[in-house]
C-alpha positions as CSV (number, residue, x, y, z in Angstrom):
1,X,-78.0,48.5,97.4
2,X,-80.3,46.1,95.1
3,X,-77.5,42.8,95.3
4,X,-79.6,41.0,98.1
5,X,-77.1,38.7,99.6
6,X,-74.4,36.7,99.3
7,X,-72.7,33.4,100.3
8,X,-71.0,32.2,102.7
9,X,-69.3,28.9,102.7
10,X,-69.3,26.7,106.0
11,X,-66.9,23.6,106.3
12,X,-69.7,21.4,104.7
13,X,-69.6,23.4,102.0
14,X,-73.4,25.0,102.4
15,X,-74.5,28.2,101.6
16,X,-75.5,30.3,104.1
17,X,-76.9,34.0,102.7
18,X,-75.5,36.8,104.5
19,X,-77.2,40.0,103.1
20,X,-75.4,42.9,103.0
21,X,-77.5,44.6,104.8
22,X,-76.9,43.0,107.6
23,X,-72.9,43.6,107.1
24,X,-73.6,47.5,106.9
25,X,-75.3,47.3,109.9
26,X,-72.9,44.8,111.6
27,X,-70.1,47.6,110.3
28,X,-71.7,50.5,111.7
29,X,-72.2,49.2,114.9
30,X,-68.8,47.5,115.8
31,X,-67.1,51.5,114.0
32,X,-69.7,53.7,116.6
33,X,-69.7,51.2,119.4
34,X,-73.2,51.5,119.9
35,X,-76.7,50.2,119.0
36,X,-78.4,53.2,119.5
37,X,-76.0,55.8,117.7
38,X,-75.6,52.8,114.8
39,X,-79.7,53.0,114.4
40,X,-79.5,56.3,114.7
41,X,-77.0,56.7,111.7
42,X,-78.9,54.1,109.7
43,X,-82.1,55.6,109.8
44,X,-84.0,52.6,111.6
45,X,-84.8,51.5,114.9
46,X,-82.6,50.0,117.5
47,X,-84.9,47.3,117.7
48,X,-84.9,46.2,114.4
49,X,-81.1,46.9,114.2
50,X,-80.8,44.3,117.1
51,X,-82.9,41.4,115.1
52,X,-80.6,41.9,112.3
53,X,-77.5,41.8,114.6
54,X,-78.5,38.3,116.6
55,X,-80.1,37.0,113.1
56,X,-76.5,37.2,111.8
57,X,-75.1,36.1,115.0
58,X,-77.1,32.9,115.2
59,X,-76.8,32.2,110.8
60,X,-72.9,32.5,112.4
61,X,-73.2,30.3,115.4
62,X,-70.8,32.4,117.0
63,X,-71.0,35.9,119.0
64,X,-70.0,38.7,117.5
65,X,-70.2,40.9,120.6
66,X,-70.4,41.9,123.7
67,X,-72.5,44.3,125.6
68,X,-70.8,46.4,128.0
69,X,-71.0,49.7,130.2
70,X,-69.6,51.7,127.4
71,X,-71.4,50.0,124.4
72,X,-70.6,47.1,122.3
73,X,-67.2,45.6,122.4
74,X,-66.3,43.1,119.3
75,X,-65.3,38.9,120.3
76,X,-62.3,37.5,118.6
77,X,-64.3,36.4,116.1
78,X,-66.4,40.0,115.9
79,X,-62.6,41.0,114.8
80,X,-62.2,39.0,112.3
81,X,-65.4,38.9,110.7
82,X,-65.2,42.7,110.6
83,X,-62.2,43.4,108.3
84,X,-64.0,40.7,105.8
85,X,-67.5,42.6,106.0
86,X,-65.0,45.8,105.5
87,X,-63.9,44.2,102.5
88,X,-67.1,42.5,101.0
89,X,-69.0,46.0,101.3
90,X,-66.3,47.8,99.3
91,X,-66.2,45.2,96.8
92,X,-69.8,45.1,96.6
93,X,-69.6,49.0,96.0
94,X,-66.9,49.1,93.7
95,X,-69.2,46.2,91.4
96,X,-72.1,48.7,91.4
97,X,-70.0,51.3,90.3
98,X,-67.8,48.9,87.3
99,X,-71.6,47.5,86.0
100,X,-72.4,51.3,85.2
101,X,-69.0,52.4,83.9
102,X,-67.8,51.6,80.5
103,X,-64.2,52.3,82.0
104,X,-62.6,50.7,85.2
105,X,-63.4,52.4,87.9
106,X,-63.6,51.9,92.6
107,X,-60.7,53.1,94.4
108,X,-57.4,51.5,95.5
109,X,-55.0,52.0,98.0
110,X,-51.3,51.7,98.1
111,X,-48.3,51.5,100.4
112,X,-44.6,52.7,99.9
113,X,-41.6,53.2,101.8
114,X,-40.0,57.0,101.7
115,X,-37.4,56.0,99.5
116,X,-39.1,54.1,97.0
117,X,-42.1,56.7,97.1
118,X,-39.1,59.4,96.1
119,X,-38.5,57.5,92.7
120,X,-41.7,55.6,92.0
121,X,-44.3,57.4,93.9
122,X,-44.7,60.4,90.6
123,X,-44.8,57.6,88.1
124,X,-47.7,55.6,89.5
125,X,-49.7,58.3,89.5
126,X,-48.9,59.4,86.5
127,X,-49.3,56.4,84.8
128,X,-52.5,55.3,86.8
129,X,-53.6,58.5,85.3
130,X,-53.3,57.5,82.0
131,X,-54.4,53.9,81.6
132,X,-57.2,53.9,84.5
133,X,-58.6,57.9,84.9
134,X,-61.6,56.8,86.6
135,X,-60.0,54.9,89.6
136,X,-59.3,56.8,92.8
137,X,-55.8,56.4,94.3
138,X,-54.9,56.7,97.6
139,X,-51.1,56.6,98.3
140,X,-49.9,56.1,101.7
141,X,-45.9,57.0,102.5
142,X,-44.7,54.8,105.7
143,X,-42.4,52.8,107.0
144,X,-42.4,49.3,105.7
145,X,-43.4,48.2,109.3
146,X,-45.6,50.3,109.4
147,X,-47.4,48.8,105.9
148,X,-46.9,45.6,106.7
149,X,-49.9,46.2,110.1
150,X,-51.9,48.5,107.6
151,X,-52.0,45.7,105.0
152,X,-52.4,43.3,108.0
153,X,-55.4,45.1,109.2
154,X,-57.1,45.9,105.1
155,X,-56.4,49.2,105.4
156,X,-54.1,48.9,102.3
157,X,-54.4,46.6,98.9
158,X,-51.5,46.7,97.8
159,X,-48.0,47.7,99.6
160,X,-44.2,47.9,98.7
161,X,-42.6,46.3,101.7
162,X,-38.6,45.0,102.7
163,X,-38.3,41.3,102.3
164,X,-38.0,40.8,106.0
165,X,-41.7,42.1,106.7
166,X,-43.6,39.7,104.1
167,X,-45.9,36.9,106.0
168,X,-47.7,33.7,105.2
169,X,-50.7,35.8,104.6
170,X,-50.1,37.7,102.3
171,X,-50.0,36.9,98.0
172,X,-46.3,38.1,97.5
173,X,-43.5,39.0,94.6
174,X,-40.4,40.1,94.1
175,X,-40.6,43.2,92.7
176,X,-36.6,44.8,93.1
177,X,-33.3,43.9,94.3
178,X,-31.4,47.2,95.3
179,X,-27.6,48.2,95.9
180,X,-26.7,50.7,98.8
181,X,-24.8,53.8,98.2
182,X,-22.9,55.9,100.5
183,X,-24.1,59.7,99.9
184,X,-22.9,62.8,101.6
185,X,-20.9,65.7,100.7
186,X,-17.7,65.5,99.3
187,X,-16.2,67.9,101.0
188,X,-17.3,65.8,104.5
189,X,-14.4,65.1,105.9
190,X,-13.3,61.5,105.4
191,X,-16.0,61.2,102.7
192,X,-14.4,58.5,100.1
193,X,-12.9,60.0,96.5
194,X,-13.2,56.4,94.5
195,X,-16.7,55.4,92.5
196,X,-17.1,52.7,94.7
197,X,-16.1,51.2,98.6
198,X,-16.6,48.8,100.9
199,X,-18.4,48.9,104.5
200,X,-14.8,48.0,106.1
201,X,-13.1,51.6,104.7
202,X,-16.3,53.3,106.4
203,X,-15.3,53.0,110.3
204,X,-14.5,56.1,110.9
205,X,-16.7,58.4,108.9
206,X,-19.6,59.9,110.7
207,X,-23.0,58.0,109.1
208,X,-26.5,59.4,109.4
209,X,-29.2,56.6,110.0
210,X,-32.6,55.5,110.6
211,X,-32.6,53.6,114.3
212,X,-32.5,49.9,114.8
213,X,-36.4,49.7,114.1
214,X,-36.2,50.3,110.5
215,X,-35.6,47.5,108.1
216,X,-33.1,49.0,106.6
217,X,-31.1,49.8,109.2
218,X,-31.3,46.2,110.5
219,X,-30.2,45.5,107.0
220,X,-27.1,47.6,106.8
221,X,-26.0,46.5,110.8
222,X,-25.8,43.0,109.7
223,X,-23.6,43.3,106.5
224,X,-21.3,45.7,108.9
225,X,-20.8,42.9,111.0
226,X,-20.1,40.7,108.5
227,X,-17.8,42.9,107.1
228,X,-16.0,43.5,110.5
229,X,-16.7,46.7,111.0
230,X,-18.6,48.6,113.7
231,X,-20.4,51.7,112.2
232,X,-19.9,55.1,113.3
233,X,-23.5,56.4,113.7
234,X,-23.5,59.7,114.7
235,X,-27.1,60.4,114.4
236,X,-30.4,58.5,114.3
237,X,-33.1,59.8,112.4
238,X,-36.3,57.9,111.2
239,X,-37.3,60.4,108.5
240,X,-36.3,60.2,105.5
241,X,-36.8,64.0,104.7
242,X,-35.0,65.3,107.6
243,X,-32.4,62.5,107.6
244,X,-31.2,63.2,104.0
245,X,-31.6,67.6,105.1
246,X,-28.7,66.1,108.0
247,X,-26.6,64.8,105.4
248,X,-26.6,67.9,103.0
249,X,-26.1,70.2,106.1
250,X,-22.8,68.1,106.1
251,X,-23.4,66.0,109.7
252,X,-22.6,62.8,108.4
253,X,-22.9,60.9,105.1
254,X,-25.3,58.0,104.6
255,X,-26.0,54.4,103.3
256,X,-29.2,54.5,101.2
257,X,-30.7,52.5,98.2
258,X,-30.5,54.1,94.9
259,X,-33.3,55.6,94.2
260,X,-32.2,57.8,97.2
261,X,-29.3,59.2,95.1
262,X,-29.2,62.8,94.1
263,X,-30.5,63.0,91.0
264,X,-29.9,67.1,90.5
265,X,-26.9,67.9,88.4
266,X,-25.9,70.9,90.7
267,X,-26.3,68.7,94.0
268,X,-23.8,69.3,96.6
269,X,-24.1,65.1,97.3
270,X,-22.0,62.5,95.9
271,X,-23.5,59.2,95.9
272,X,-20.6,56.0,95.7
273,X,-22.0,52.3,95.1
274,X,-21.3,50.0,97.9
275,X,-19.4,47.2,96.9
276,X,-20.5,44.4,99.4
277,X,-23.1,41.8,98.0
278,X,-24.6,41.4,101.5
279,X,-25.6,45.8,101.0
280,X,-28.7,45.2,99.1
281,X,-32.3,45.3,99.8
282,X,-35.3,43.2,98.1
283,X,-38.4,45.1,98.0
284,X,-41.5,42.9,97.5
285,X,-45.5,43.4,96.0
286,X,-47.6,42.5,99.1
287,X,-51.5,42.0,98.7
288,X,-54.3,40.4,99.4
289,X,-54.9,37.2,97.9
290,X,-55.9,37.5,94.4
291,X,-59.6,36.5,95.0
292,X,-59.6,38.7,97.5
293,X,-59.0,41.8,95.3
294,X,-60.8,43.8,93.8
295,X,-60.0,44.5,89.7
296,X,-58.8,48.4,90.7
297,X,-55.9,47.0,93.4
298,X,-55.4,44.1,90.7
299,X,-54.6,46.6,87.8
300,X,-52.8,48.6,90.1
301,X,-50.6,45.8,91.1
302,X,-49.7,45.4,87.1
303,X,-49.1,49.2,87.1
304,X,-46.8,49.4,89.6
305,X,-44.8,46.3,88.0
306,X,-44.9,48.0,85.0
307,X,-43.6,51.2,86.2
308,X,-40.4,49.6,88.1
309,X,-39.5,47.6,84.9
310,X,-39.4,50.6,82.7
311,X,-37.2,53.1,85.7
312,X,-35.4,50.3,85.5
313,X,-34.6,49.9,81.9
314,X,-34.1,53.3,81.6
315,X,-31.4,53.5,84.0
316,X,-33.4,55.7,86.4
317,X,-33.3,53.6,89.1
318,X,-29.5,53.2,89.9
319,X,-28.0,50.0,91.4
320,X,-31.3,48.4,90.8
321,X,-32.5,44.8,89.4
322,X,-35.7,44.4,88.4
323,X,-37.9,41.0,89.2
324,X,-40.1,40.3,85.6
325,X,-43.3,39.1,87.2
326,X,-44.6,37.0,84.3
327,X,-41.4,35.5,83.2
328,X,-39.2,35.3,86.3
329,X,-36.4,37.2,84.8
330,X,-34.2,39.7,86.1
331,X,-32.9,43.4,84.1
332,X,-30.7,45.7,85.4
Protein backbone atom coordinates (compact mmCIF):
# COMPACT_ATOMS: atom_id res chain seq x y z
CA UNK A 1 0.00 0.00 0.00
CA UNK A 2 1.70 3.46 -1.28
CA UNK A 3 -0.19 5.76 1.94
CA UNK A 4 3.14 5.79 4.07
CA UNK A 5 1.79 6.55 7.52
CA UNK A 6 -0.44 8.10 9.44
CA UNK A 7 -1.00 10.06 12.75
CA UNK A 8 -1.40 9.45 15.81
CA UNK A 9 -2.32 12.01 18.40
CA UNK A 10 -0.72 11.87 22.01
CA UNK A 11 -2.19 14.00 24.97
CA UNK A 12 0.14 16.98 23.88
CA UNK A 13 -1.34 16.87 20.79
CA UNK A 14 1.98 15.65 18.67
CA UNK A 15 2.07 13.66 15.91
CA UNK A 16 3.55 10.56 16.03
CA UNK A 17 3.69 8.46 12.42
CA UNK A 18 2.54 5.06 12.72
CA UNK A 19 3.03 3.43 9.25
CA UNK A 20 0.77 0.95 8.27
CA UNK A 21 3.01 -1.21 7.75
CA UNK A 22 3.86 -1.70 10.91
CA UNK A 23 -0.04 -2.12 11.86
CA UNK A 24 -0.19 -5.16 9.23
CA UNK A 25 2.48 -6.58 10.84
CA UNK A 26 1.32 -5.77 14.38
CA UNK A 27 -2.14 -7.48 13.00
CA UNK A 28 -0.69 -10.49 11.75
CA UNK A 29 1.17 -11.26 14.63
CA UNK A 30 -1.24 -10.74 17.57
CA UNK A 31 -4.23 -13.04 14.71
CA UNK A 32 -1.29 -16.08 14.32
CA UNK A 33 0.21 -15.70 17.77
CA UNK A 34 3.53 -15.98 16.50
CA UNK A 35 6.58 -14.08 15.14
CA UNK A 36 7.87 -16.73 13.15
CA UNK A 37 4.49 -17.95 11.40
CA UNK A 38 3.61 -13.87 11.07
CA UNK A 39 7.17 -13.44 9.05
CA UNK A 40 6.42 -16.27 7.50
CA UNK A 41 2.97 -15.04 6.11
CA UNK A 42 4.44 -11.66 5.37
CA UNK A 43 7.06 -12.70 3.25
CA UNK A 44 10.08 -11.17 5.52
CA UNK A 45 12.21 -12.21 8.17
CA UNK A 46 11.49 -12.67 11.73
CA UNK A 47 14.06 -10.40 12.45
CA UNK A 48 13.07 -7.56 10.68
CA UNK A 49 9.42 -8.31 11.75
CA UNK A 50 10.69 -7.92 15.42
CA UNK A 51 12.40 -4.28 14.72
CA UNK A 52 9.17 -3.18 13.41
CA UNK A 53 7.23 -4.70 16.43
CA UNK A 54 9.53 -2.97 19.31
CA UNK A 55 9.90 0.21 16.96
CA UNK A 56 6.13 0.56 17.32
CA UNK A 57 6.26 -0.57 20.83
CA UNK A 58 8.68 2.13 21.96
CA UNK A 59 6.94 5.22 19.31
CA UNK A 60 3.91 3.73 21.94
CA UNK A 61 5.72 3.75 25.18
CA UNK A 62 3.79 0.96 26.15
CA UNK A 63 4.03 -3.04 25.57
CA UNK A 64 2.05 -4.45 23.24
CA UNK A 65 2.99 -8.12 24.18
CA UNK A 66 4.21 -10.72 25.77
CA UNK A 67 6.34 -13.55 24.97
CA UNK A 68 5.28 -16.86 26.20
CA UNK A 69 5.73 -20.67 25.81
CA UNK A 70 3.02 -20.83 23.31
CA UNK A 71 3.85 -17.50 21.34
CA UNK A 72 2.83 -14.07 21.73
CA UNK A 73 0.10 -13.14 24.06
CA UNK A 74 -1.46 -9.40 23.57
CA UNK A 75 -1.24 -6.71 27.08
CA UNK A 76 -4.27 -4.80 27.88
CA UNK A 77 -3.23 -2.25 25.91
CA UNK A 78 -2.09 -4.88 22.86
CA UNK A 79 -6.14 -5.42 23.06
CA UNK A 80 -7.01 -2.36 22.50
CA UNK A 81 -4.75 -1.07 20.13
CA UNK A 82 -5.64 -4.07 18.03
CA UNK A 83 -9.36 -3.55 17.24
CA UNK A 84 -8.12 0.26 16.10
CA UNK A 85 -5.21 -1.11 13.82
CA UNK A 86 -8.31 -3.59 12.72
CA UNK A 87 -10.14 -0.63 11.84
CA UNK A 88 -7.43 1.84 10.36
CA UNK A 89 -6.19 -1.04 7.90
CA UNK A 90 -9.72 -1.49 6.60
CA UNK A 91 -10.36 2.05 6.27
CA UNK A 92 -7.12 2.52 4.71
CA UNK A 93 -8.25 -0.30 2.18
CA UNK A 94 -11.54 0.76 1.53
CA UNK A 95 -9.81 4.64 0.65
CA UNK A 96 -7.63 2.88 -2.02
CA UNK A 97 -10.41 1.24 -3.40
CA UNK A 98 -13.10 4.79 -3.33
CA UNK A 99 -9.86 6.96 -5.01
CA UNK A 100 -10.15 4.39 -8.09
CA UNK A 101 -13.97 3.99 -8.26
CA UNK A 102 -16.17 6.53 -9.76
CA UNK A 103 -18.98 4.80 -7.50
CA UNK A 104 -18.95 4.09 -3.75
CA UNK A 105 -17.48 1.22 -3.04
CA UNK A 106 -15.45 -1.08 0.52
CA UNK A 107 -17.65 -3.33 2.37
CA UNK A 108 -19.97 -2.92 5.38
CA UNK A 109 -21.25 -4.99 7.89
CA UNK A 110 -24.61 -5.12 9.67
CA UNK A 111 -26.43 -6.53 12.68
CA UNK A 112 -30.18 -7.50 13.12
CA UNK A 113 -32.33 -9.25 15.42
CA UNK A 114 -34.46 -12.37 13.86
CA UNK A 115 -37.52 -10.55 13.92
CA UNK A 116 -36.49 -7.40 12.43
CA UNK A 117 -34.20 -9.32 9.92
CA UNK A 118 -37.83 -11.17 8.84
CA UNK A 119 -39.24 -7.68 7.74
CA UNK A 120 -36.32 -5.50 7.03
CA UNK A 121 -33.55 -7.88 6.27
CA UNK A 122 -34.96 -8.35 2.03
CA UNK A 123 -35.25 -4.62 1.77
CA UNK A 124 -31.80 -3.59 2.77
CA UNK A 125 -30.47 -5.53 0.44
CA UNK A 126 -32.47 -4.79 -2.08
CA UNK A 127 -32.27 -1.33 -1.78
CA UNK A 128 -28.38 -1.34 -0.95
CA UNK A 129 -28.52 -2.95 -4.34
CA UNK A 130 -29.80 -0.21 -6.02
CA UNK A 131 -28.28 2.99 -4.71
CA UNK A 132 -24.65 1.46 -3.81
CA UNK A 133 -24.05 -1.87 -6.31
CA UNK A 134 -20.48 -1.76 -5.72
CA UNK A 135 -20.46 -2.02 -1.83
CA UNK A 136 -20.16 -5.52 -0.27
CA UNK A 137 -22.76 -6.35 2.48
CA UNK A 138 -22.39 -8.63 4.98
CA UNK A 139 -25.55 -9.22 7.16
CA UNK A 140 -25.28 -10.94 10.31
CA UNK A 141 -28.75 -12.46 12.04
CA UNK A 142 -28.29 -12.63 16.11
CA UNK A 143 -29.52 -11.92 19.08
CA UNK A 144 -29.41 -8.30 20.09
CA UNK A 145 -26.90 -9.52 22.92
CA UNK A 146 -25.26 -11.04 20.85
CA UNK A 147 -24.71 -7.67 18.51
CA UNK A 148 -24.24 -5.64 21.07
CA UNK A 149 -20.37 -7.85 21.90
CA UNK A 150 -19.87 -8.03 18.00
CA UNK A 151 -20.23 -4.22 17.65
CA UNK A 152 -18.30 -4.02 21.02
CA UNK A 153 -15.47 -5.95 19.61
CA UNK A 154 -15.66 -4.05 15.56
CA UNK A 155 -16.75 -6.93 14.21
CA UNK A 156 -19.99 -5.06 13.10
CA UNK A 157 -20.55 -1.19 11.82
CA UNK A 158 -23.59 -0.90 12.17
CA UNK A 159 -26.30 -3.02 14.31
CA UNK A 160 -30.07 -3.04 15.11
CA UNK A 161 -30.20 -3.55 18.83
CA UNK A 162 -33.21 -3.41 21.87
CA UNK A 163 -32.91 -0.20 23.81
CA UNK A 164 -31.75 -2.05 26.91
CA UNK A 165 -28.33 -3.18 25.13
CA UNK A 166 -27.13 0.48 23.81
CA UNK A 167 -23.84 1.77 25.89
CA UNK A 168 -21.96 4.94 26.30
CA UNK A 169 -19.77 3.81 23.46
CA UNK A 170 -21.56 3.61 21.08
CA UNK A 171 -23.14 6.74 18.44
CA UNK A 172 -26.94 5.77 18.85
CA UNK A 173 -30.68 6.58 17.42
CA UNK A 174 -33.90 5.63 17.75
CA UNK A 175 -34.79 4.00 14.92
CA UNK A 176 -38.54 2.17 15.89
CA UNK A 177 -40.92 1.97 18.65
CA UNK A 178 -42.86 -1.45 18.28
CA UNK A 179 -46.35 -2.90 19.68
CA UNK A 180 -46.51 -6.69 20.82
CA UNK A 181 -49.01 -9.01 19.32
CA UNK A 182 -50.22 -12.22 20.60
CA UNK A 183 -50.03 -14.85 17.56
CA UNK A 184 -51.12 -18.38 17.54
CA UNK A 185 -53.76 -20.34 16.06
CA UNK A 186 -57.15 -19.62 16.48
CA UNK A 187 -58.35 -22.69 16.99
CA UNK A 188 -55.65 -23.03 20.24
CA UNK A 189 -57.64 -23.46 22.81
CA UNK A 190 -58.18 -20.37 24.93
CA UNK A 191 -56.64 -18.31 22.04
CA UNK A 192 -58.60 -14.76 22.30
CA UNK A 193 -61.62 -14.00 19.52
CA UNK A 194 -61.45 -9.87 19.99
CA UNK A 195 -58.82 -7.62 17.69
CA UNK A 196 -57.13 -6.65 20.62
CA UNK A 197 -56.27 -7.79 24.64
CA UNK A 198 -54.56 -7.15 27.47
CA UNK A 199 -51.57 -9.23 29.29
CA UNK A 200 -54.14 -9.74 32.34
CA UNK A 201 -56.82 -11.96 30.05
CA UNK A 202 -53.55 -14.04 28.99
CA UNK A 203 -52.98 -16.14 32.40
CA UNK A 204 -54.03 -19.12 31.37
CA UNK A 205 -53.25 -19.66 27.81
CA UNK A 206 -50.16 -21.64 27.09
CA UNK A 207 -47.29 -18.92 25.59
CA UNK A 208 -44.24 -19.99 23.56
CA UNK A 209 -41.06 -17.81 24.47
CA UNK A 210 -37.57 -16.94 24.12
CA UNK A 211 -35.84 -17.57 27.86
CA UNK A 212 -35.07 -14.92 30.33
CA UNK A 213 -31.77 -14.08 28.31
CA UNK A 214 -33.44 -12.46 25.47
CA UNK A 215 -34.37 -8.88 25.62
CA UNK A 216 -37.45 -9.40 24.69
CA UNK A 217 -38.44 -11.75 26.97
CA UNK A 218 -37.08 -9.52 29.83
CA UNK A 219 -39.29 -7.00 28.17
CA UNK A 220 -42.57 -8.87 28.11
CA UNK A 221 -41.89 -10.33 32.02
CA UNK A 222 -41.84 -6.93 33.22
CA UNK A 223 -45.06 -5.45 31.69
CA UNK A 224 -46.71 -8.98 33.00
CA UNK A 225 -45.89 -8.02 36.30
CA UNK A 226 -47.07 -4.79 36.05
CA UNK A 227 -50.04 -5.98 34.74
CA UNK A 228 -50.50 -8.53 37.58
CA UNK A 229 -50.25 -11.41 35.88
CA UNK A 230 -47.92 -14.41 35.98
CA UNK A 231 -47.41 -15.87 32.42
CA UNK A 232 -48.09 -19.23 31.52
CA UNK A 233 -44.87 -20.29 29.53
CA UNK A 234 -45.12 -23.51 28.42
CA UNK A 235 -42.04 -23.58 26.34
CA UNK A 236 -38.70 -21.76 26.04
CA UNK A 237 -37.28 -21.53 22.83
CA UNK A 238 -34.42 -18.99 21.70
CA UNK A 239 -34.98 -19.33 17.95
CA UNK A 240 -36.98 -17.54 16.36
CA UNK A 241 -37.50 -20.11 13.43
CA UNK A 242 -38.31 -22.95 15.52
CA UNK A 243 -40.20 -20.92 18.13
CA UNK A 244 -42.76 -19.53 15.65
CA UNK A 245 -42.74 -23.60 13.83
CA UNK A 246 -44.00 -24.41 17.91
CA UNK A 247 -46.70 -21.97 17.61
CA UNK A 248 -48.16 -23.03 14.18
CA UNK A 249 -47.87 -26.77 15.29
CA UNK A 250 -50.45 -25.33 17.85
CA UNK A 251 -48.24 -25.68 21.36
CA UNK A 252 -48.80 -22.42 22.51
CA UNK A 253 -49.42 -18.90 21.14
CA UNK A 254 -46.91 -16.15 21.42
CA UNK A 255 -46.10 -12.38 22.24
CA UNK A 256 -43.97 -10.93 19.31
CA UNK A 257 -43.41 -7.49 17.63
CA UNK A 258 -45.13 -6.86 14.50
CA UNK A 259 -43.08 -7.43 11.94
CA UNK A 260 -43.37 -11.06 13.33
CA UNK A 261 -47.10 -11.17 12.28
CA UNK A 262 -48.21 -13.55 9.61
CA UNK A 263 -48.20 -11.73 6.65
CA UNK A 264 -49.69 -14.81 4.27
CA UNK A 265 -53.32 -14.53 3.54
CA UNK A 266 -53.91 -18.36 3.94
CA UNK A 267 -51.92 -18.46 7.36
CA UNK A 268 -53.35 -20.64 9.94
CA UNK A 269 -52.04 -17.64 12.71
CA UNK A 270 -54.03 -14.89 13.95
CA UNK A 271 -52.09 -12.10 15.21
CA UNK A 272 -54.22 -9.67 18.02
CA UNK A 273 -52.42 -6.17 19.12
CA UNK A 274 -51.65 -6.06 22.75
CA UNK A 275 -53.24 -3.37 24.35
CA UNK A 276 -50.72 -2.41 27.26
CA UNK A 277 -48.43 0.64 26.68
CA UNK A 278 -45.70 -0.93 28.82
CA UNK A 279 -45.82 -4.16 25.56
CA UNK A 280 -43.60 -2.24 23.26
CA UNK A 281 -40.02 -2.53 22.20
CA UNK A 282 -37.52 0.42 20.97
CA UNK A 283 -35.17 -0.81 18.56
CA UNK A 284 -32.08 1.50 18.15
CA UNK A 285 -29.15 2.31 15.11
CA UNK A 286 -25.87 1.44 17.01
CA UNK A 287 -22.35 2.34 15.45
CA UNK A 288 -19.31 3.47 15.71
CA UNK A 289 -18.75 6.98 16.16
CA UNK A 290 -19.15 8.81 13.04
CA UNK A 291 -15.42 9.61 12.52
CA UNK A 292 -14.86 6.34 13.06
CA UNK A 293 -16.85 5.11 10.01
CA UNK A 294 -16.13 4.55 7.10
CA UNK A 295 -18.47 6.24 4.06
CA UNK A 296 -19.97 2.45 3.10
CA UNK A 297 -21.31 1.79 7.01
CA UNK A 298 -22.20 5.64 6.91
CA UNK A 299 -24.49 5.23 3.74
CA UNK A 300 -25.69 2.13 4.99
CA UNK A 301 -26.81 3.63 8.18
CA UNK A 302 -29.03 6.26 5.87
CA UNK A 303 -30.21 3.13 3.99
CA UNK A 304 -31.38 1.34 6.67
CA UNK A 305 -33.29 4.60 8.05
CA UNK A 306 -34.62 4.95 4.91
CA UNK A 307 -35.92 1.63 4.44
CA UNK A 308 -37.89 1.54 8.08
CA UNK A 309 -39.48 4.97 7.21
CA UNK A 310 -40.95 3.77 4.00
CA UNK A 311 -42.27 -0.16 5.65
CA UNK A 312 -43.46 2.10 7.82
CA UNK A 313 -45.48 4.49 5.80
CA UNK A 314 -46.70 1.85 3.95
CA UNK A 315 -48.31 0.12 6.63
CA UNK A 316 -45.91 -2.94 6.29
CA UNK A 317 -44.64 -2.85 9.44
CA UNK A 318 -47.76 -3.25 11.82
CA UNK A 319 -47.93 -1.69 15.34
CA UNK A 320 -44.87 0.21 14.39
CA UNK A 321 -43.69 4.00 14.91
CA UNK A 322 -41.08 5.19 13.17
CA UNK A 323 -38.14 7.63 14.69
CA UNK A 324 -37.39 10.46 11.64
CA UNK A 325 -33.67 10.79 12.13
CA UNK A 326 -33.14 14.23 10.72
CA UNK A 327 -36.24 15.88 12.09
CA UNK A 328 -37.02 14.09 15.27
CA UNK A 329 -40.43 13.17 14.34
CA UNK A 330 -42.45 10.18 14.76
CA UNK A 331 -45.03 8.31 11.74
CA UNK A 332 -46.98 5.48 12.23
Amino acid sequence: MSIASVPYASEDEAELPIELRQLRYFVRAVELGSIRRAAAELGIAAAALTRDLDRLEAQLATQLFRRARNGLVPTDAGCAFLRHAQLTLRHAVDAVEAAREPRLVGHVSVGLPPSTASMLGVPFMIAMRERHPELRVHLVEALSGHLAAMLDARQLDLALVARGSATRRWRVSPLLDERMYLIGRADLPGFPAQEAIGLGQLGDLPLVMPSGSHGLRSLLDIAFERAGVRARVAYEIDGLALLMDAVRAGLGATLQPGCVAPREPDSPLRALLIADSEARRQTMIASQADDELSPAALAARVVLFDVARELTAAGRWPGTTFHDLNTGNEES
